[in-house]
C-alpha positions as CSV (number, residue, x, y, z in Angstrom):
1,X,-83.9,-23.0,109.6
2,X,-83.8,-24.9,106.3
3,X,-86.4,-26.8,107.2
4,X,-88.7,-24.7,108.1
5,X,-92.2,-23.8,105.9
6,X,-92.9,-20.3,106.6
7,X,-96.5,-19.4,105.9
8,X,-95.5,-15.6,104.5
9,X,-98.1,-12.3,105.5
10,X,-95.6,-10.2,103.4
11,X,-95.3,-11.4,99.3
12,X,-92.5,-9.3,99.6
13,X,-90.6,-12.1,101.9
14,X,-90.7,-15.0,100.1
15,X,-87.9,-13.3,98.2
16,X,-85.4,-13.1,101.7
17,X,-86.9,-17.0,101.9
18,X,-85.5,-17.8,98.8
19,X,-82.2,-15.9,99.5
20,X,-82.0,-18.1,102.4
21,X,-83.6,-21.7,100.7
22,X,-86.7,-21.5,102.9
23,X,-90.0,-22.9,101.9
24,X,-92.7,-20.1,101.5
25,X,-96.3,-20.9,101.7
26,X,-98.0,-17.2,100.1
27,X,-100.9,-17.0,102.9
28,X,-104.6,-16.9,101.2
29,X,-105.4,-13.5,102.2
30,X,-106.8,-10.4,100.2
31,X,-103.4,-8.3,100.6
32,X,-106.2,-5.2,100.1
33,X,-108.3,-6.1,103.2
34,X,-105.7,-8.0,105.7
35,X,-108.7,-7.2,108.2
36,X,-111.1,-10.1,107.1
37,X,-109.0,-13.1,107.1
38,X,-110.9,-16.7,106.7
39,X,-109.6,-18.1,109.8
40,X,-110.0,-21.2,109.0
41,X,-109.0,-21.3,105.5
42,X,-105.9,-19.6,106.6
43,X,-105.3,-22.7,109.3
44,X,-106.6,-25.3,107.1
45,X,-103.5,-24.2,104.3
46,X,-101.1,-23.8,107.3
47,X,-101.7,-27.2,108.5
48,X,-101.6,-29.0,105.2
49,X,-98.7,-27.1,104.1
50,X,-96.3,-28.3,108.0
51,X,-96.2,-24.5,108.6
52,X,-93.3,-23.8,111.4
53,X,-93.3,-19.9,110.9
54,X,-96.0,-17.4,110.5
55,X,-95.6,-13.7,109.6
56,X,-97.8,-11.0,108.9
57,X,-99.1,-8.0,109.7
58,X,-100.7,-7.0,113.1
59,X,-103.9,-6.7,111.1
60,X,-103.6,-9.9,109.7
61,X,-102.3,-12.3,113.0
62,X,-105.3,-10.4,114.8
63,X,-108.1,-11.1,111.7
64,X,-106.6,-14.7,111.9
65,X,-106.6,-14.9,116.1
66,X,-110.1,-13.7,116.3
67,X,-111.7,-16.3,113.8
68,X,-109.3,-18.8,115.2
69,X,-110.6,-22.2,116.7
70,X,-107.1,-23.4,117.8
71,X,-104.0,-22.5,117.5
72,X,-101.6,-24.0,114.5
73,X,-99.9,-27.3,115.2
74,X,-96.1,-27.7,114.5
75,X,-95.8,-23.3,114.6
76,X,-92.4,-22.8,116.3
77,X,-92.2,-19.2,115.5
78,X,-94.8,-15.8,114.8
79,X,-93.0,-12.5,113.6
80,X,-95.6,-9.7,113.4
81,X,-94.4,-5.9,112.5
82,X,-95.0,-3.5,109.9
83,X,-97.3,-1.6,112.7
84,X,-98.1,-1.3,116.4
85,X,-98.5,-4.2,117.9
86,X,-100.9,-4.5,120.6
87,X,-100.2,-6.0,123.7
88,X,-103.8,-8.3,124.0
89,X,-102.7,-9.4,120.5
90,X,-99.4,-10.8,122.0
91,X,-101.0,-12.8,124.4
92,X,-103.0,-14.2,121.9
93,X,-100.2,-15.4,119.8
């Protein structure tokens, strides 16, 4: 949707979000080491940025779901791919 803030796993996406007149927040992760996410860094820029969509890599949703305290307010919409996606991480989300 236009007015959606997507909160972008991928660098790489922010250029389809352009394409498409998206807002892209580049999530403040170490693209080297997805595995270690500062949860609540990571929530803290989501919230402050109105964040609707998240994406990332299984890696990173599951870094960001086990350090997690709640989950994000206003998130209408997780895409995850790239790898295997477990099903406990699904239930998560």
């Amino acid at each position: 949707r236009d007015s959606d803030v997507h909160l972008v796993g991928f660098p790489n996406v922010v250029l389809h979000d352009l394409c498409c007149g998206i807002t892209s927040v580049l999530a403040p992760v170490d693209q080297a080491d997805v595995s270690n996410v500062d949860a609540m860094r990571y929530a803290d820029v989501a919230e402050r940025s109105g964040v609707t969509v998240v994406s990332g890599s299984p890696a990173l949703l599951a870094s960001f779901v086990r350090g997690a305290d709640a989950p994000l307010p206003g998130v209408r919409l997780v895409l995850t791919g790239g790898g295997p996606v477990p099903i406990d991480l699904l239930a998560d989300l």
